[in-house]
C-alpha positions in Angstrom: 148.3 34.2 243.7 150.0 31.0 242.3 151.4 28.1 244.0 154.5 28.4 246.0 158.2 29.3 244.5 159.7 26.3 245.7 156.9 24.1 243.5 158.2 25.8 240.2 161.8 25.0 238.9 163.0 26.7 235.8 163.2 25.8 232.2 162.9 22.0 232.8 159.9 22.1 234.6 158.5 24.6 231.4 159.7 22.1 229.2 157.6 19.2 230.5 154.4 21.1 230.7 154.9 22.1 226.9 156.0 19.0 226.0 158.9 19.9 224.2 162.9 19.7 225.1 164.9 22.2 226.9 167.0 22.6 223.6 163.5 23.1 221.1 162.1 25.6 223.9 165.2 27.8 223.7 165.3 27.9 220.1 161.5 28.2 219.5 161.4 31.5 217.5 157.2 32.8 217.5 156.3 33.7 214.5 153.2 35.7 213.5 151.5 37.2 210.0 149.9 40.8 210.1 146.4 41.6 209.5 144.4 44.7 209.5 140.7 45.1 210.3 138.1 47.2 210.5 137.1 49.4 214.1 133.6 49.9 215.1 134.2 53.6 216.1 136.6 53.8 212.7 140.0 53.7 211.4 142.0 50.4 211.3 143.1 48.0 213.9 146.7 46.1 213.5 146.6 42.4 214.5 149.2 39.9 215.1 148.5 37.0 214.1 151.0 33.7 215.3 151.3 30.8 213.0 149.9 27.3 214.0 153.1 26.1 215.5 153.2 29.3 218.0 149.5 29.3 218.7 149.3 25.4 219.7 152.0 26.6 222.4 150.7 29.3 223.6 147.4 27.5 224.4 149.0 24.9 226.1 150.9 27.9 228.1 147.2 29.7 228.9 145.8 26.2 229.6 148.2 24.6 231.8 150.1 27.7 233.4 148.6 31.6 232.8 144.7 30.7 232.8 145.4 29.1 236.5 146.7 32.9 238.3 143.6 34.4 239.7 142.9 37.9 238.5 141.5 40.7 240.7 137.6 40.7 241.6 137.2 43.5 239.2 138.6 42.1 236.1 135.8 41.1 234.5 137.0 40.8 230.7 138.7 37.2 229.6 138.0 35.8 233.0 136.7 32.2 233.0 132.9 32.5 233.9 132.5 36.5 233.7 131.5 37.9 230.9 130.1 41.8 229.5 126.8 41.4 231.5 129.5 40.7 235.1 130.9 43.9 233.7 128.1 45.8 233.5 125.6 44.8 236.5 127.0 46.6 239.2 127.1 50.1 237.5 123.3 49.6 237.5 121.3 52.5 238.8 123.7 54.7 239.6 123.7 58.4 239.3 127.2 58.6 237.2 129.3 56.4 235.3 132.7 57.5 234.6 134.0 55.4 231.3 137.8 55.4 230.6 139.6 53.6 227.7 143.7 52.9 227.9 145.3 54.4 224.9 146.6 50.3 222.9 146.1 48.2 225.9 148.1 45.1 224.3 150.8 46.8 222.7 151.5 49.0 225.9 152.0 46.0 228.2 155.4 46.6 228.8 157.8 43.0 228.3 159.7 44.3 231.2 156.3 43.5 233.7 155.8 40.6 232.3 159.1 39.2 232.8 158.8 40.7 236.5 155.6 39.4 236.9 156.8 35.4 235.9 160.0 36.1 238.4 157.5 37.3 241.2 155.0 34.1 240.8 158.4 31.9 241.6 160.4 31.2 238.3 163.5 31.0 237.9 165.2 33.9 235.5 165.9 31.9 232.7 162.5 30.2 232.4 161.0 33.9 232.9 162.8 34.7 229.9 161.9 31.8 228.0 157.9 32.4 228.9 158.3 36.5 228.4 159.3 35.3 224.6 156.5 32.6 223.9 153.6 35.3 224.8 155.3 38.8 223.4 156.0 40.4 220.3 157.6 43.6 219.8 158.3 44.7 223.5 154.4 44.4 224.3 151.1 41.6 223.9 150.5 41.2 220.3 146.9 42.0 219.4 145.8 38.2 218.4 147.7 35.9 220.6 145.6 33.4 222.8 147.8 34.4 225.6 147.3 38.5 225.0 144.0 38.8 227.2 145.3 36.3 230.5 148.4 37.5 230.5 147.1 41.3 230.6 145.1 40.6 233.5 147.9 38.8 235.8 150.0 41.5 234.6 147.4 44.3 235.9 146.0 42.5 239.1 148.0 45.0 241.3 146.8 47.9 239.0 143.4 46.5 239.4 144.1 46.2 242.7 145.0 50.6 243.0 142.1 51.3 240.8 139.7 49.4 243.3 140.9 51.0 246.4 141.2 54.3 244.7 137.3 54.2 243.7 136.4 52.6 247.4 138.0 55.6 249.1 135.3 57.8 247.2 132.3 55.7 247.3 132.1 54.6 243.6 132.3 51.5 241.9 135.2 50.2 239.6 135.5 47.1 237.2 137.5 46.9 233.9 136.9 44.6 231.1 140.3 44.6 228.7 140.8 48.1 228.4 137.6 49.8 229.1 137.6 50.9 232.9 134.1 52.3 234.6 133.7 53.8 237.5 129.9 54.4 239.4 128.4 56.4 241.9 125.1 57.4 243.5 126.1 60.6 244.0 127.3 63.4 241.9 130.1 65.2 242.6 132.4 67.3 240.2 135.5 67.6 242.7 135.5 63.9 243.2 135.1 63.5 239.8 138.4 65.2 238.8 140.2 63.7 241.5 139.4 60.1 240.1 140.4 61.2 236.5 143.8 63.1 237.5 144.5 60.0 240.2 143.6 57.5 237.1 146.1 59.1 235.1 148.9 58.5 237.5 148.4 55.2 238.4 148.3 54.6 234.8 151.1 55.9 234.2 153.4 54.5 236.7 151.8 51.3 234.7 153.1 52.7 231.5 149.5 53.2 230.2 147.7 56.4 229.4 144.5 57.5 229.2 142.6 58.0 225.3 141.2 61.1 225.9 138.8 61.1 222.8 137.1 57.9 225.2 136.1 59.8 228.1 133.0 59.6 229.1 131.4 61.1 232.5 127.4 60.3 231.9 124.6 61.3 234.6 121.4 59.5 235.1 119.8 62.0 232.9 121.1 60.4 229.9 121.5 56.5 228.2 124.2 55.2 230.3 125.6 52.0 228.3 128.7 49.9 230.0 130.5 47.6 227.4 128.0 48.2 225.4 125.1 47.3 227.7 122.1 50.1 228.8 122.3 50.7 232.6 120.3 53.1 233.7 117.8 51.2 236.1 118.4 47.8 234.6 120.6 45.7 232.3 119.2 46.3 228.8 120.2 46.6 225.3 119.9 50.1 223.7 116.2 51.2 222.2 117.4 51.5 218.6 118.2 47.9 218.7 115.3 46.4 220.7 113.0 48.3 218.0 114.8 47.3 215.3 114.8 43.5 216.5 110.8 43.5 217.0 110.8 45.1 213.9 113.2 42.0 211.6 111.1 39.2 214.1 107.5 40.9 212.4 108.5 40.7 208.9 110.2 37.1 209.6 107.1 36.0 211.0 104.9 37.5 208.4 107.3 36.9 205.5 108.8 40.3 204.9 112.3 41.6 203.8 114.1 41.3 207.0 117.7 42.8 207.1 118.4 40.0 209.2 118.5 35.9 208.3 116.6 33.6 210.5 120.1 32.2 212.2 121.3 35.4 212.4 118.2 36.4 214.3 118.6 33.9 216.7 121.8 34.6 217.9 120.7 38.5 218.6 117.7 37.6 220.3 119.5 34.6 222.5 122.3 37.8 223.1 118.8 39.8 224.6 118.0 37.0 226.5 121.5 36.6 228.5 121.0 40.4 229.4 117.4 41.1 229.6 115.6 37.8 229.8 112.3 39.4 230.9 112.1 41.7 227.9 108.5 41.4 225.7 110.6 40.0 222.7 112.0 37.4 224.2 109.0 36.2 226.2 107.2 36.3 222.0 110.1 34.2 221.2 111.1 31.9 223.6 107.7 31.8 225.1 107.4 30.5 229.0 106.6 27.0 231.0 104.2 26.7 233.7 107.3 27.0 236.3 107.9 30.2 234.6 111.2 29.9 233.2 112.0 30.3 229.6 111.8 27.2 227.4 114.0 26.3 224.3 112.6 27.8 221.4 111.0 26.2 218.7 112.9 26.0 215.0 110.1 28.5 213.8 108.5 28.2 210.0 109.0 32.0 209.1 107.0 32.6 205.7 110.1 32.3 202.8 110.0 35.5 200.3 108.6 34.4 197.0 111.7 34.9 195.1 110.9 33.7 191.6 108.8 37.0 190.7 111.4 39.2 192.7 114.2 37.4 190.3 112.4 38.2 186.5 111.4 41.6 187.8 115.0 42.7 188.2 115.6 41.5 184.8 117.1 44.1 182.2 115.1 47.1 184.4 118.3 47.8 187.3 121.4 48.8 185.7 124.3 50.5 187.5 125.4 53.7 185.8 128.8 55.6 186.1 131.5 55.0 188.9 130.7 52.5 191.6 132.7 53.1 194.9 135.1 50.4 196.0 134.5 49.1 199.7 134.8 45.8 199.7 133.6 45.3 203.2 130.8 43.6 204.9 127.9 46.6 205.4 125.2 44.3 205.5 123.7 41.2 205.4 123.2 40.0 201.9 121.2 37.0 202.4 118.3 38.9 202.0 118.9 39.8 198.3 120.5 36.5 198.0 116.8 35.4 198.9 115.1 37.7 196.5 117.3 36.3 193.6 119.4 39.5 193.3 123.1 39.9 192.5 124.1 42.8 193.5 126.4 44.5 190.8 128.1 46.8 193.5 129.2 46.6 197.0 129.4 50.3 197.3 125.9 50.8 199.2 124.3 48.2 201.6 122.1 45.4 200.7 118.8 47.7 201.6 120.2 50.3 199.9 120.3 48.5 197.0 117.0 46.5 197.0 115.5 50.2 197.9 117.0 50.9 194.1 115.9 47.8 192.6 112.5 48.3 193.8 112.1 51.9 192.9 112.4 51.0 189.1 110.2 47.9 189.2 107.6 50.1 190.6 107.7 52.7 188.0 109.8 55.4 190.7 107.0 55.5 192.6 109.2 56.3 196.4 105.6 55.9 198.2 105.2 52.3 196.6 109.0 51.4 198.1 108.4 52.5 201.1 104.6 50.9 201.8 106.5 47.7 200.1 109.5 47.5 202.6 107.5 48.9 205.5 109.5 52.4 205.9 109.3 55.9 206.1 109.7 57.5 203.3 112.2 59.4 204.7 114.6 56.5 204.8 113.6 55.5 200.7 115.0 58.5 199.9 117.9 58.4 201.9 118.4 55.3 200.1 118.3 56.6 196.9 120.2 59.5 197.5 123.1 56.9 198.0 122.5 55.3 195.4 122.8 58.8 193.4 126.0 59.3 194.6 127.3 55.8 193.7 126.0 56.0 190.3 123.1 53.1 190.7 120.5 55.4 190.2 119.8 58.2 187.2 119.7 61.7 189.1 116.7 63.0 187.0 115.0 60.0 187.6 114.1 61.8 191.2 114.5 65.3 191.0 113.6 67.4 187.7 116.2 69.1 185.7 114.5 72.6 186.6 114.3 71.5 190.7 118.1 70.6 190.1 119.2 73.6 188.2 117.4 75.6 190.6 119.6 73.8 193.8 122.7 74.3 192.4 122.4 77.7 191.7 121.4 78.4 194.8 124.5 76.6 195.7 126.8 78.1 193.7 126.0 81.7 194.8 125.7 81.0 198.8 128.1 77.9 198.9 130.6 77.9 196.2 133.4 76.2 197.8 131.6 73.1 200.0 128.8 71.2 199.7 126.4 72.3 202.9 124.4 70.0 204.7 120.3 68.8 204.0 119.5 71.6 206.5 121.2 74.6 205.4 120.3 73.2 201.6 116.9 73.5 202.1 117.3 77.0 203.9 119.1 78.1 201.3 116.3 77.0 198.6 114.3 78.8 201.1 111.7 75.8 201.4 110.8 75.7 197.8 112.7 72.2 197.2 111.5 69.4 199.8 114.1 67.3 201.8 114.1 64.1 199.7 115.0 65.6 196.1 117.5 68.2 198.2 119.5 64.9 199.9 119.4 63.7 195.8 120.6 66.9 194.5 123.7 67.3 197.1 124.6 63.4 196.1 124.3 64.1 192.6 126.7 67.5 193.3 129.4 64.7 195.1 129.0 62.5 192.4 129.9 65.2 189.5 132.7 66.8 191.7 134.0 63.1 191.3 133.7 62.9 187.9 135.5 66.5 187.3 138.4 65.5 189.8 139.1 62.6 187.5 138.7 63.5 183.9 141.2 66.5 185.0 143.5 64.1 187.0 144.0 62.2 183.7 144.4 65.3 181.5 147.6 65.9 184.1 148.9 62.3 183.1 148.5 62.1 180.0 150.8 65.6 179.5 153.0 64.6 182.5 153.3 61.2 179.8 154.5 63.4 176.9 156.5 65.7 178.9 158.4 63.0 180.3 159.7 61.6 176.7 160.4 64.8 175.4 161.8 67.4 177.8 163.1 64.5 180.6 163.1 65.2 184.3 163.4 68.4 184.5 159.5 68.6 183.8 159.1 65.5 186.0 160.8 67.3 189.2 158.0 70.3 189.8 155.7 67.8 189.6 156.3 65.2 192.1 154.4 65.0 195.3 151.2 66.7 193.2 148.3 65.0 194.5 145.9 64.5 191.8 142.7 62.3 191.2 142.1 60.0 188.1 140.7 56.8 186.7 142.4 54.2 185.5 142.2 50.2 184.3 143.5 47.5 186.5 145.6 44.6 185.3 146.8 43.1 188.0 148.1 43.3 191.4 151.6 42.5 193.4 153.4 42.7 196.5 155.5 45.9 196.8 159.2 45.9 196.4 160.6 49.1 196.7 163.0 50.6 199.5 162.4 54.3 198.5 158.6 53.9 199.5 157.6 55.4 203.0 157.1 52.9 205.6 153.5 53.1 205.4 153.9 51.5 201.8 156.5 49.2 202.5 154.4 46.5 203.1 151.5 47.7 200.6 150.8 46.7 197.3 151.6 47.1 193.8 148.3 47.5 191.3 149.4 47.8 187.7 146.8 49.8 185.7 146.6 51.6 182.6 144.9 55.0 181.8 142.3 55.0 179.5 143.6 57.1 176.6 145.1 56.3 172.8 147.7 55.0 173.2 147.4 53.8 176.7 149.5 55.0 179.7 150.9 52.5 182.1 150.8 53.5 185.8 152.1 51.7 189.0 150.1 52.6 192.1 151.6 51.6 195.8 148.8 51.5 198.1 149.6 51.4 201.9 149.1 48.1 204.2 146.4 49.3 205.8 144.8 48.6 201.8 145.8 45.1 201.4 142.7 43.2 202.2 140.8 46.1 199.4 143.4 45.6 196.8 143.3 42.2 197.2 139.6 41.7 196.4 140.6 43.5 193.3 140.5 41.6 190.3 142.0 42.2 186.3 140.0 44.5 183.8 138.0 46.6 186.8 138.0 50.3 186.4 139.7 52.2 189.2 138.8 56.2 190.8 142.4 57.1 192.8 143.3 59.7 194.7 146.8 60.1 195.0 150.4 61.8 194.7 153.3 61.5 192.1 156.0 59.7 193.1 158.3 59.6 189.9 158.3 57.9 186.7 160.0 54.4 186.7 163.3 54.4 183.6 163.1 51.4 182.6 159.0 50.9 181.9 158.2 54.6 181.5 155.0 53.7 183.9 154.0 56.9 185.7 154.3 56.2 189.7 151.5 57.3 192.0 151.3 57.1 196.1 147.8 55.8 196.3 145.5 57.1 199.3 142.0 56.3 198.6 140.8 53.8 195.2 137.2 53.2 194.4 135.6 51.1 191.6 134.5 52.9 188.8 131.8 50.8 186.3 130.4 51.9 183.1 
């Protein structure tokens, strides 16, 4: 697995291949910054992130020492020449694919098999203690460390090892990439099934993993079977949805359309086609092919730019955002495109097509067939479009549905479902087909976008009493009210770190955003948002209008600011 014991002396011979002295390698202290981000499948994902000092070490550790231990056959995921596509090939054509995820892969990796794993390659204990410190953080990997992914897979090779055998002994298939572990077979069989699940489950747990259960996936033949992400029902593809949508951005690049996607950007998904499909129709159009067949370099192509001075005046003084704007300062797009057209968009709260769908709906007199012959889309999806855009406030309800249509909607609303908003479907039943699907999608957004409005002119009638109360009758008034949850709108002036110990530990590390309610005189409020809000809050700046939804957590003495536990904030613009 690694060269012989007797090759390897202890923290001396750790010290050379670092480069640093015995004394600075037993006082080197990692130290790493948190982050949050954004999961594909939702929620947030914690990362730790090591300063430039720790990470120049620990790539000199995975480069001289922990990238040089082979890994089982299997391991296909941070392994020098194997990538997703390694991952994926030999689950092609088979009847089923088992897919099982390991409940926080990095964080699980217990420091104790790490350690055992450096004293079992041949170091000495006290240079196994000294390399257990340089690559872990918090008794496990930290999610962000160059050394996090190599160090997982020497630590597993004897798990990978169990898993193999395990999957040989009932004629299927096994490779893992990271944490994501498939299993294949030509054959169907329910009993063997189960007994590679339960089996799973053990070994993983002698490994002190477990299984996420909300992951499992046991797919037959019958259906898409995708590994890491990859289509592998009779060959390595990319999903349908995406190769559609990709001939569909390389026609309107070529022809000069709105594409969704930039010319670069393009590139880089159809090269990603090419490694796993190469013989696709796409990337033959593309790439095009030599005499010998094989596909040449592609030429810089001259797509057709968008004209974008006429775009630019036609948006002038005929778009303007109305009401409360969500806050969601993340990337749900690619804004190049508007960028192109010479748009600013004034929100981030829908996507960039979203919001040229809006733009173009009142340069075309809110003509929805005119959008969608424009951009090349089913009318279906304009409307969809500008339901969103409803909700957020960009576009004027009645400017789609007629105040009779709409009275009519929520009627039928109100007497069938008074308490929740139902779906497009049961909508439509409910109108009994006399409302089509577009205005019905517009009606339900403009219903969420009231209920908004309601939950936070009331939240800041409870405020502004909770204000007086608290000068005149004192805390006994402010005691049956605290842990209310309540919505409201307020004014942002500016934002801090939080300082307070009495905060839960969810907050601890959160923010402090110092608004005012709108009212005469105004009210100060402090709202602590949690950590998992920091990169929002952030983006925040003074003088922008703020929907929260939060609790009361007390009113400070000294200030007389009224405290709130912040769990959602959104932009509100008027």
């Amino acid at each position: 697995m690694v060269s012989s014991p007797n090759t390897i002396s202890g923290v001396d011979r750790l010290s050379e291949m670092l480069g640093m002295s015995v004394q600075e390698l037993e006082n080197f202290s990692p130290q790493y910054k948190h982050a949050v981000i954004k999961k594909r499948s939702g929620g947030n994902r914690l990362l730790q992130m090591p300063n430039d000092e720790t990470k120049r070490v620990q790539r000199l550790l995975l480069d001289k020492l922990i990238g040089r231990y082979k890994t089982h056959v299997s391991c296909c995921g941070f392994s020098k020449g194997l990538s997703i596509i390694d991952n994926a090939r030999p689950h092609v054509g088979q009847e089923t694919v088992i897919k099982l995820d390991i409940q926080d892969f990095f964080p699980n990796t217990a420091v104790e098999r790490i350690r055992e794993f450096f004293c079992r390659t041949g170091w000495t204990d006290d240079a196994a203690d000294v390399l257990t410190k340089l690559v872990v953080f918090d008794q496990g990997l930290p999610q962000g460390a160059p050394t996090s992914p190599a160090v997982s897979n020497v630590v597993n090779c004897f798990m990978d090892l169990r898993l193999d055998a395990l999957a040989k002994k009932y004629g299927m298939t096994y490779t893992r990439y990271a944490d994501d572990l498939t299993f294949s077979s030509e054959i169907y069989s329910r009993k063997d099934v189960h007994k590679i699940l339960r089996i799973t489950g053990v070994i993983l747990k002698s490994c002190g993993y477990s299984l996420n259960k909300k992951k499992k996936r046991i797919i037959r033949k019958h259906r898409r079977q995708s590994v890491t992400g990859i289509v592998v029902n009779e060959r390595l593809n990319i999903a349908r949805p995406t190769r559609r949508w990709l001939r569909s951005v390389h026609h309107r690049l070529e022809s000069g359309g709105n594409s969704t996607l930039s010319e670069n950007e393009f590139n880089g998904w159809i090269s990603y086609l090419r490694m796993v499909n190469p013989k696709d129709p796409l990337v033959t159009s593309v790439f095009g092919e030599s005499d010998s067949g094989k596909s040449k370099r592609r030429r810089s192509s001259k797509y057709v730019k968008q004209n974008t001075s006429q775009s630019a005046s036609s948006n002038s003084g005929q778009f303007n955002p109305i009401a409360d704007i969500s806050f969601r300062p993340i990337n749900r797009g690619d804004v190049s495109t508007l960028s192109q057209l010479g748009l600013s968009p004034t929100s981030n709260a829908v996507t960039p097509s979203e919001y040229f769908s809006a733009q173009l709906f009142y340069n075309f007199g809110k003509n929805v067939n005119l959008v969608a012959q424009r951009r090349n889309l089913k009318r279906k999806t304009v409307w969809k479009h500008l339901a969103h855009a409803v909700e957020h406030s960009l576009v004027a309800c009645h400017d789609l549905i007629s105040k009779e249509d709409l009275s009519h909607l929520l009627s039928q609303l109100k007497q069938h479902s008074p308490t929740a908003i139902p779906s497009v479907g049961d909508a439509y039943r409910i109108c009994m087909g006399q409302i089509d699907y577009g205005r019905i999608r517009v009606g339900l957004a403009e219903c969420r976008r009231r209920n908004r409005k309601l939950q936070s002119d009331r939240g800041n009638e409870i405020i502004t009493k909770l204000n007086n109360f608290s000068t005149t009758r004192g805390e006994a008034v402010l005691k049956t009210v605290l842990g209310k949850r309540l919505n409201c709108s307020c004014a942002v002036e500016s934002v801090s770190i939080t300082a307070n110990a009495d905060l839960p530990p969810d907050y601890t590390e959160g923010r402090t955003v110092h608004a005012t309610l709108p009212e005469d005189p105004s009210i100060p409020l402090t709202l602590f948002t949690p950590a998992a809000q920091n990169d929002n809050v952030d983006s925040l700046s003074s003088a922008q209008n703020v929907f929260v939804r939060g609790a009361i957590q007390g009113v400070d003495d000294v200030s007389g600011c009224i405290e709130l536990l912040t769990e959602e904030l959104q932009l509100r613009t008027q």
